[in-house]
N, C-alpha and C positions, 0 to 999 in steps of 0.2 A: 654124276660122278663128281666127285669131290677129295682134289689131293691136297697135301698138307705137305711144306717142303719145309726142312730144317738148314737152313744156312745161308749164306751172303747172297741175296739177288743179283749182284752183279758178274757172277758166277754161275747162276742157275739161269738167267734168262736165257744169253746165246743158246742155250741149247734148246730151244722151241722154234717153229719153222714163224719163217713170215707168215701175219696175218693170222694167226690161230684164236686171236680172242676178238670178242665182239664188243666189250667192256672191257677197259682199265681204271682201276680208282686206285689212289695212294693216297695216304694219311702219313707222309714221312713227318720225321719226328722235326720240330717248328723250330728248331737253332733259338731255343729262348733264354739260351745260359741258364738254366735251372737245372736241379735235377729233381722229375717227375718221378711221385709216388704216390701207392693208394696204400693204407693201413688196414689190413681186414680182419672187425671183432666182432666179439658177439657178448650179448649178456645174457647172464643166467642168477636163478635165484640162487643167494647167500646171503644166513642173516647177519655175518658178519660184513659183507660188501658195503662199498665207499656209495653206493647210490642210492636211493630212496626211491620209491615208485608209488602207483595206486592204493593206497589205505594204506601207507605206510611200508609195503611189504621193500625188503633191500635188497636189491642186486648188487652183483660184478662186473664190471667188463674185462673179457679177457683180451687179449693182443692175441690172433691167429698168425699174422706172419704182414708182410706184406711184400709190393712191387717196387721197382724201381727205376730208373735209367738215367744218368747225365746225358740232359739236350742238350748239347752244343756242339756246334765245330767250328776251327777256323778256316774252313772255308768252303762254307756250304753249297755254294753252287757249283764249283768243283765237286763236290759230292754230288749231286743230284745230275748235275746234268749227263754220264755215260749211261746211268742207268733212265730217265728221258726220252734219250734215242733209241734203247732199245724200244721201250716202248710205242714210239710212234714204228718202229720196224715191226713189232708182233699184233699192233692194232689192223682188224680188218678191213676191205675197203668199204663199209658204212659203220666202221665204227668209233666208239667216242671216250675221248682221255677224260679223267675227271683228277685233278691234286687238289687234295684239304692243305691248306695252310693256314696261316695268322697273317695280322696286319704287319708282325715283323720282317716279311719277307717276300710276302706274295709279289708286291710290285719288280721286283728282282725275278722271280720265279714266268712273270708275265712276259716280259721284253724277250728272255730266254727262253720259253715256250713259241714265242712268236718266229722265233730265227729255227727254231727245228719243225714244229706244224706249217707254216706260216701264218701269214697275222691275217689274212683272212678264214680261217680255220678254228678261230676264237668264237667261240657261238655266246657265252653268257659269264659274268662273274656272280654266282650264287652267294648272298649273304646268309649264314645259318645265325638268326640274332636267337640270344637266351638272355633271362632275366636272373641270375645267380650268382651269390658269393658275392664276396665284400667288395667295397667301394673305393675308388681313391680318392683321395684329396687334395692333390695337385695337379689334376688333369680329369676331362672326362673318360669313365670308368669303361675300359676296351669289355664288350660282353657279345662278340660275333666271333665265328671265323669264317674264313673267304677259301669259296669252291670256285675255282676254274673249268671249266668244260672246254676241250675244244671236240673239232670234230676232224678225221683222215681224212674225208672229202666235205669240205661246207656243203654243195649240194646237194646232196645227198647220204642221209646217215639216220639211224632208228628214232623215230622220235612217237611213240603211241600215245598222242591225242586223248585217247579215251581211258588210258589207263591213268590215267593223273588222277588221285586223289584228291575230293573234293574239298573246301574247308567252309566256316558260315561267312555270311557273309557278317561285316561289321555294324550294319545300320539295316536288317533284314526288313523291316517296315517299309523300307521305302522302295522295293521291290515287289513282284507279284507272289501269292503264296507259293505256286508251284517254281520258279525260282528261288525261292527262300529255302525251297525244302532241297531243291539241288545242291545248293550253295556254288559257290566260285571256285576257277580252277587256281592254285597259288599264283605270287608272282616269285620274281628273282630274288625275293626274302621271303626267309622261313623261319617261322619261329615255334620254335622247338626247344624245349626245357631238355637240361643235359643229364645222363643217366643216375639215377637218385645213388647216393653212397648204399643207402637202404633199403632200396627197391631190388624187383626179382632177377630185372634185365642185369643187373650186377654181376661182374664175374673178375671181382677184385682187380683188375689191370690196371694202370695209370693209362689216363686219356680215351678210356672206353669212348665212342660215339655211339650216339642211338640207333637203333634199329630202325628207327621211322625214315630218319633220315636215308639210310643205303634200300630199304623197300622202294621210298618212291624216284632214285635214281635208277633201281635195277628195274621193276617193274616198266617205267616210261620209255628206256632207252635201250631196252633186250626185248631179245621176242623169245616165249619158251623154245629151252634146249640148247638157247646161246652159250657160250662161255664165257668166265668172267676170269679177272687175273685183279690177284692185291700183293701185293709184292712187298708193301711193309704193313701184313694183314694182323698184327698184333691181337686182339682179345679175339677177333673173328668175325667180327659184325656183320662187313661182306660176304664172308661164308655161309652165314645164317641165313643172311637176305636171299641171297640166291639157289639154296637149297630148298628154302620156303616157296622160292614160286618157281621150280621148276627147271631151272639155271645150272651149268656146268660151273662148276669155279676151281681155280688152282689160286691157294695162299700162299705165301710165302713170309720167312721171318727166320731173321738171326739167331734170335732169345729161345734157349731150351724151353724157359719159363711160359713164354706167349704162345709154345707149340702145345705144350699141357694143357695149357688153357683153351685152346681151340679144339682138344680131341676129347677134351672134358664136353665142352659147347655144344659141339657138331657130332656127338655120339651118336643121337637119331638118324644121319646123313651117311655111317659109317666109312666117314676117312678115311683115305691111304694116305699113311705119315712116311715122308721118303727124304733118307737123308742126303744131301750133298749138293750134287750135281743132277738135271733128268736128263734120262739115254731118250730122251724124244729124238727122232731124226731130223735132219735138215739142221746139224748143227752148225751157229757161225761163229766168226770170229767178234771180238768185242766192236772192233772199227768198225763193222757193216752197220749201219745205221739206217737205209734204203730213205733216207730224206731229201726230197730235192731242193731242200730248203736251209741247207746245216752241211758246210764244209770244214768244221773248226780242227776240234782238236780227235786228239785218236780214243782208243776208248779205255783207255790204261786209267787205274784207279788214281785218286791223285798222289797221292805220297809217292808213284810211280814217276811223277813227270816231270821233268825238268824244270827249270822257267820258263823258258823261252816256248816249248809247249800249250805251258800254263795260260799265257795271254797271250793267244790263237781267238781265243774267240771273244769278241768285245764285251759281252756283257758280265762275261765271267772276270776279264782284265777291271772292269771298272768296279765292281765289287770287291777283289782284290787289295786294290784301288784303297776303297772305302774304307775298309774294316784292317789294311796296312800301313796307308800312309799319306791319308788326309789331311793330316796334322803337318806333313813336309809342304802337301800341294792342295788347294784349296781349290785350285780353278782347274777343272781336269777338261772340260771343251767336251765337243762331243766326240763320241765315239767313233772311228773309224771304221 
């Protein structure tokens, strides 16, 4: 089964009962002050066309349309953190959180996951390194982004052994043939080239992630029939993934755009696209959080919240902090 929800997750999740997924991944959008787009065209013969090709012949390229979105907020972990607890309240008791970010935030996004899972519940920081796109020149060239895993109970949670895809190894000669021909299971880096602007995996979205990558998260860390939840499931990747091996999943996503695009994707899996709110039973209020680990703040969006609210919870105060008024106070101590 495979649904597809159109609107704000921080409004659709309360109404799922505790513990109903066995998997969470989110890929929220990276606070990188840009705004994120894909351009999607195509060429075709014209002998009038600005291009030139094989023996001469001229093509066009047309402009199809594209995607877009402004990453930024000011104050992103106020964003992230109500919709967090939900999630550690709808995760099962063996199962495991996974957030894609960047190097802009993750460390923020860590301390903060720490005080709602707790910080023994942090199992691995995944590095996904790729070798693409241009360089800088005043610093080395950022070409990774940072997977967090934790897990609802550290001891205990899905972890399949045998279903890890294999890779070669780097120096196979110096190993036995039948080892060679196995190859090795990864480490906490992977590296994986990012979806080609012109390859088939393509499905015009800004910030697509590969398929490879959510197979061998779904595969390792689900057992068929589990259920999976992406709650800023944009092109659908997750969806796929988990359709593919057998996996329940519920997407989620604001964007009309990124819903077309997933019922386009996930046509084979035939979708239920549901707008709003889900009538799942067991509905709760935003504040239930069920963490023994996270007393802060309530569960009110932020624009909702007063100050005084607002820095309840340290890590979010000091970020605050950061990105308001560093410049007044240089020496913040530590947190309280």
């Amino acid at each position: 089964m495979l649904d597809i929800y159109l609107g704000d997750n921080l409004d659709i999740l309360p109404g799922f009962p505790d513990g109903s997924f066995d998997l969470i991944y989110i890929d929220p959008p990276f606070n990188t002050g840009k705004t994120q787009g894909r351009t999607r065209i195509k060429t075709v013969r014209d002998e009038t066309g600005d291009r030139t090709g094989f023996q001469g012949a001229r093509y066009q390229t047309i402009r199809l349309g594209n995607q877009a979105f402004a990453d930024v907020f000011d104050d992103f972990l106020a964003f992230l953190e109500p919709r967090l607890r939900q999630a550690y309240r709808l995760l099962a008791p063996t199962g495991s959180f996974f957030l894609h970010i960047d190097y802009r935030e993750v460390h923020y996004c860590k301390v903060l996951l720490d005080q709602i899972f707790g910080r023994e519940s942090f199992l691995n920081e995944i590095i996904w390194a790729y070798d693409y796109g241009a360089r800088a020149k005043r610093r080395w060239s950022p070409k990774h982004d940072n997977i967090l895993w934790y897990a609802k109970n550290p001891t205990s949670y899905t972890y399949r052994y045998d279903a890890i895809d294999r890779i070669p190894y780097m120096a196979p000669g110096l190993v036995g043939p039948e080892k060679a021909a196995k190859g090795k299971t990864p480490t906490d880096t992977w590296w994986n080239t990012i979806v080609s602007p012109t390859g088939k995996e393509k499905t015009g979205y800004p910030t697509q992630k590969p398929l490879a990558i959510m197979n061998r998260i779904i595969n390792v860390h689900t057992n068929p029939g589990d259920r999976v939840l992406d709650f800023f499931a944009g092109s659908g990747t997750t969806g796929e993934a988990a359709a593919r091996a057998g996996r329940e999943a519920v997407l989620i996503d604001e964007s009309k755009e990124a819903v077309e695009i997933m019922s386009k994707r996930l046509a084979f899996a035939k979708p239920r696209v549901r707008l709003g709110q889900t009538n799942a039973p067991g509905r709760k209020k935003k504040a239930e959080t069920g963490s023994p680990h996270f007393a802060g703040m309530t569960g009110m969006r932020a624009e909702d919240r007063g100050p005084e609210s607002q820095n309840q919870t340290p890590v979010v105060a000091r970020w605050k902090c950061r990105t308001n008024c560093l410049a007044k106070d240089s020496n913040l101590g530590p947190a309280d």
